[in-house]
C-alpha positions, 0 to 999 in steps of 0.5 A: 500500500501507498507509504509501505515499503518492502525488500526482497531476497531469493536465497539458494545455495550459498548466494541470494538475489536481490530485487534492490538493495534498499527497500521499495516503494509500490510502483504501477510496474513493480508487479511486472518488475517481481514477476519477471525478478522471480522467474529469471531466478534459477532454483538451485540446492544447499539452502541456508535460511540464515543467508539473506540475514544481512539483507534483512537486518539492513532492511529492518534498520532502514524501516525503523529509521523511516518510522516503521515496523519492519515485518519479515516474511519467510516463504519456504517449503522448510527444508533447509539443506545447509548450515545451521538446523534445529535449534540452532536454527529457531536461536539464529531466528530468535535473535534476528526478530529479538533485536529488530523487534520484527514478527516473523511469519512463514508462508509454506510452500508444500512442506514435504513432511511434518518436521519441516512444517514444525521448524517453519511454525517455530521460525514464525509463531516464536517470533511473533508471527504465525504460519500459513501453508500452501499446500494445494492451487491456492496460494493466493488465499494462504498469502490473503490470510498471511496478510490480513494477519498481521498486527503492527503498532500503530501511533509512532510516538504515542507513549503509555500513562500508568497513574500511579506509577512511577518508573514503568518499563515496558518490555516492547521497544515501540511501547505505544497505546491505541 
C-alpha cells in the first residue's frame, strides 16, 4: 500500500538475489518488475535460511529509521539443506526478530513432511508471527490470510500513562497505546 515499503531476497545455495538493495516503494510496474525478478531466478540446492540475514537486518534498520515496523516474511517449503538446523536454527531466528523487534511469519510452500512444517511454525509463531501453508492451487488465499494477519503498532510516538506509577518499563521497544 501507498507509504509501505518492502525488500526482497531469493536465497539458494550459498548466494541470494536481490530485487534492490534498499527497500521499495509500490510502483504501477513493480508487479511486472517481481514477476519477471522471480522467474529469471534459477532454483538451485544447499539452502541456508540464515543467508539473506544481512539483507534483512539492513532492511529492518532502514524501516525503523523511516518510522516503521519492519515485518519479515519467510516463504519456504522448510527444508533447509545447509548450515545451521534445529535449534540452532529457531536461536539464529530468535535473535534476528529479538533485536529488530520484527514478527516473523512463514508462508509454506508444500512442506514435504511434518518436521519441516514444525521448524517453519517455530521460525514464525516464536517470533511473533504465525504460519500459513500452501499446500494445494491456492496460494493466493494462504498469502490473503498471511496478510490480513498481521498486527503492527500503530501511533509512532504515542507513549503509555500508568497513574500511579512511577518508573514503568515496558518490555516492547515501540511501547505505544491505541
Amino acid at each position: 500500500r501507498p507509504g509501505e515499503t518492502f525488500g526482497l531476497v531469493a536465497f539458494g545455495g550459498t548466494g541470494v538475489d536481490v530485487l534492490e538493495s534498499r527497500l521499495r516503494e509500490p510502483t504501477s510496474g513493480l508487479a511486472s518488475e517481481v514477476d519477471r525478478f522471480l522467474g529469471g531466478l534459477s532454483p538451485r540446492g544447499s539452502t541456508s535460511f540464515t543467508a539473506a540475514f544481512p539483507n534483512i537486518d539492513r532492511w529492518s534498520r532502514a524501516a525503523w529509521a523511516q518510522g516503521d515496523q519492519p515485518i519479515f516474511v519467510l516463504i519456504s517449503d522448510g527444508q533447509p539443506t545447509r548450515g545451521s538446523l534445529g535449534l540452532d536454527l529457531e536461536t539464529a531466528y530468535s535473535q534476528i526478530s529479538y533485536d529488530r523487534s520484527m514478527p516473523i511469519f512463514a508462508l509454506a510452500a508444500r512442506p514435504a513432511d511434518h518436521p519441516a512444517e514444525n521448524l517453519l511454525r517455530n521460525l514464525s509463531h516464536f517470533q511473533r508471527g504465525d504460519i500459513f501453508t500452501i499446500s494445494g492451487g491456492d496460494a493466493g488465499g494462504a498469502v490473503a490470510a498471511l496478510l490480513s494477519s498481521i498486527r503492527v503498532p500503530v501511533l509512532q510516538g504515542i507513549r503509555s500513562e500508568l497513574p500511579s506509577s512511577s518508573g514503568v518499563e515496558l518490555a516492547n521497544p515501540n511501547p505505544q497505546t491505541l
